[in-house]
C-alpha positions, 0 to 999 in steps of 0.5 A, spaced: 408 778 319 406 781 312 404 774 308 400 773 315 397 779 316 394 779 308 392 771 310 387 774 315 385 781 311 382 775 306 377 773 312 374 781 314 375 784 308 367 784 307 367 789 314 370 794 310 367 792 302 360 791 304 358 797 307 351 799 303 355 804 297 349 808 297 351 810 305 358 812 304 359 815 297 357 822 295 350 822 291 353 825 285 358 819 284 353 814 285 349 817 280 355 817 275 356 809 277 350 808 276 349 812 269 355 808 266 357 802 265 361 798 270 367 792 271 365 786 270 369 783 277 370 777 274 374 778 269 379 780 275 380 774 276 385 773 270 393 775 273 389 774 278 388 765 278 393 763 284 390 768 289 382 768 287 384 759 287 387 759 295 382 763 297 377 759 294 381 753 297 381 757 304 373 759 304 373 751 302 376 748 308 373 754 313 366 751 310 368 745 311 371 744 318 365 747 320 360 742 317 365 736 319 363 739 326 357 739 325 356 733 322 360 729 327 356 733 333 363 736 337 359 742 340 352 739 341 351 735 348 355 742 351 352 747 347 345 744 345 342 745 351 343 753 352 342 754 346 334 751 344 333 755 351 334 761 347 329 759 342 324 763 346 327 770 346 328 770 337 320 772 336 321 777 341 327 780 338 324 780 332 319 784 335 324 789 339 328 789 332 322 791 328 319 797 333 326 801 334 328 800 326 320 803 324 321 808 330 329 810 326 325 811 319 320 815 322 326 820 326 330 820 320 325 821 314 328 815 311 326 809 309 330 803 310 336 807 308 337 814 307 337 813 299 329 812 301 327 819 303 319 820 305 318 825 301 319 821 295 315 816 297 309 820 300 309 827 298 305 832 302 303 827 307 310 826 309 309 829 315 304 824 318 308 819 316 313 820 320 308 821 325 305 814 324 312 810 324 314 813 330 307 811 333 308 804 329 316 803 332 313 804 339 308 800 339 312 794 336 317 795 340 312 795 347 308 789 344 302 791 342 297 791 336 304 787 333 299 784 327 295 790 325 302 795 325 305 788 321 300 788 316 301 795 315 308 796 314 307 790 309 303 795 305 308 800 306 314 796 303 309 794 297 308 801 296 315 802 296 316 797 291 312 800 286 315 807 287 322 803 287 322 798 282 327 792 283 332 796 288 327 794 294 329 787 293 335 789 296 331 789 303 327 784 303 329 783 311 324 788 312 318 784 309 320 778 312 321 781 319 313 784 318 311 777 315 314 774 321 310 779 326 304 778 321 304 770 323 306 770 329 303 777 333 307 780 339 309 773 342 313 773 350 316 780 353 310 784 351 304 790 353 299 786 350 301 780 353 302 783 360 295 786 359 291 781 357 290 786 350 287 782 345 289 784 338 287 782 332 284 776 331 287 772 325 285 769 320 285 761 320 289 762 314 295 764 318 294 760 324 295 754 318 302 758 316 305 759 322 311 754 322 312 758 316 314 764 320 321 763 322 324 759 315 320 765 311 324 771 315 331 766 314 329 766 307 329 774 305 334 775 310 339 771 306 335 773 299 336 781 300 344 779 302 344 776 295 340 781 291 345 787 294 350 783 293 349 783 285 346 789 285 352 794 288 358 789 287 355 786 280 351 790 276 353 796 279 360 795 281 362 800 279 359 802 286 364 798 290 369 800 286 368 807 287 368 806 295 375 801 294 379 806 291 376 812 295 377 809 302 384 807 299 382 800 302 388 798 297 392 800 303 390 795 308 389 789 301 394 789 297 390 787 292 388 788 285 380 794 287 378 790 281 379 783 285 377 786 292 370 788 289 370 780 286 371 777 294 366 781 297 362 779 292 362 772 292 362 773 299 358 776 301 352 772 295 355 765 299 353 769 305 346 769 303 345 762 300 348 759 306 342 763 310 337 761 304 338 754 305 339 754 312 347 752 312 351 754 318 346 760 320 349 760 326 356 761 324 354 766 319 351 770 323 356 771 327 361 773 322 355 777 319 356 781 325 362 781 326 364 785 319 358 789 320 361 793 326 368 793 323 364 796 317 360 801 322 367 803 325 370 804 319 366 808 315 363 812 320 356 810 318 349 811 321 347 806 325 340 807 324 339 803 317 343 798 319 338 795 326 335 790 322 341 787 319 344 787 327 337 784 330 335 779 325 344 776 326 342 775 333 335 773 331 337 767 327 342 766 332 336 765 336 333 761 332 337 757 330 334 751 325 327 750 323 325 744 320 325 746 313 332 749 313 338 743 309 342 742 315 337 742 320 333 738 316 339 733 314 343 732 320 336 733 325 337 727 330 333 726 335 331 732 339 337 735 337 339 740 331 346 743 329 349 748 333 353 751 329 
């Protein structure tokens, strides 16, 4: 039962290491962590090369079942139907996604996690921007003026990026769902669309890039899962390492805290390529819901910075392939596409 019990810790280890470390530690730890140096994961590997090759032969075969699956089209007659259907709803969740997440920034005083607070970024202004992301959130999430709003949450996220540095990389998610906004307007399910509001009218430019919406969101969202995944798990280990040892996650792994920060490193990075290529979205949005829960459970974690990661999950599920993604593109037939 041990042996049995460690073999599936392997497949949700990331639901309990990749939480956002500046979520979950004390602001006094995570300036310590990022002030020294950290670890190099990968040199847990060495005293650890039988563990770290099973289970790069495990993710393997996993990796591979699911494209074999794929590749000979198992799922496809059954599911394929239902699953175009739902297409249609992925552009309106992204819209609902980015209205209750601006909404949840504006209510918190906090930008895109709570180590982004308002005042540091707005000043003595900061009271009118919670004002104007609360007003911002309604309207996207009722769907109206999705473009002008899109446009300017845009300006925000460059402005937090001036502010920030490099570390706004790590939401990416963010600008690609308002680029896809910005492209795409307010879409089905919407006030504007039921009142017959005519909204900003867009340029020719982006009428031309339109089909670039939903790869363009795929791209960042996985780009941003990368990003974090170097960032806190590499040249910051540091932080992982600190939430391993102080959850006592050892006692659920029994491994080195070293070689658990390097298994949720790489898989968590392979979980970002996966979506920037286009490789098995579906399945790993999937699994990428499924260790977020358990991660929320377990660390108690607000639920507000996390929204985007739980709607653009159901997103790309939604979704599913565009033709500029690797597998949707390679294993395309007819009218079909990948179902997992």
């Amino acid at each position: 039962m041990p042996s049995i019990l460690i073999f599936l810790s392997a497949f949700f280890l990331p639901a309990f290491v990749l939480a956002h470390e500046v979520y979950v530690l004390p602001l006094d730890v995570i300036q310590a962590a990022m002030a020294n140096p950290s670890p190099d994961p990968f040199s847990a590997i060495a005293g650890n090369e039988l563990r770290f090759f099973f289970w790069a032969f495990v993710g393997f075969v996993v990796v591979s079942t699911i494209a074999a699956a794929t590749f000979f089209g198992l799922f496809e007659k059954r599911m394929l139907p239902t699953l175009m259907r739902l297409k249609r709803y992925a552009l309106p969740l992204a819209r609902f996604t980015a209205g209750l997440s601006t909404l949840s920034f504006g209510l918190a005083g906090a930008l895109y996690g709570t180590e982004i607070p308002f005042d540091s970024l707005f000043g003595g202004v900061t009271m009118l921007m919670q004002i104007f992301f609360v007003i911002a959130g309604a309207a996207l999430t009722l769907g109206i003026y999705t473009r002008p709003f899109a446009l300017l949450l845009a300006l925000v996220y460059a402005w937090a990026g001036y502010i920030y540095g490099w570390y706004i990389f790590t939401y990416t998610d963010h600008i690609g769902l308002y680029i896809l906004l910005l492209l795409l307007g307010s879409g089905g399910y919407s006030l504007s669309r039921a009142l017959h509001i005519n909204e900003m009218n867009a340029p020719r430019i982006i009428e031309h890039l339109r089909p670039l919406a939903f790869p363009i969101l795929r791209i960042l969202f996985g780009f941003g899962i990368m990003f974090a995944s170097i960032y806190a798990k590499y040249m910051y280990s540091a932080l992982a390492l600190n939430v391993v040892t102080m959850y006592s996650l050892t006692t659920y792994f029994p491994f080195d805290p070293l070689f658990v920060v390097l298994g949720a490193l790489i898989i968590e990075f392979l979980a970002g390529v996966l979506f920037m290529l286009g490789i098995a979205v579906r399945w790993s949005s999937l699994f990428l819901l499924f260790w977020l829960s358990l991660s929320l459970i377990y660390f108690q974690e607000d639920v507000w910075p996390h929204i985007i990661l739980f709607g653009l999950c159901g997103v790309v599920f939604l979704h599913g392939y565009d033709k500029f993604s690797l597998e949707g593109r390679l294993l395309r037939r007819r009218n079909s596409e990948p179902v997992l």
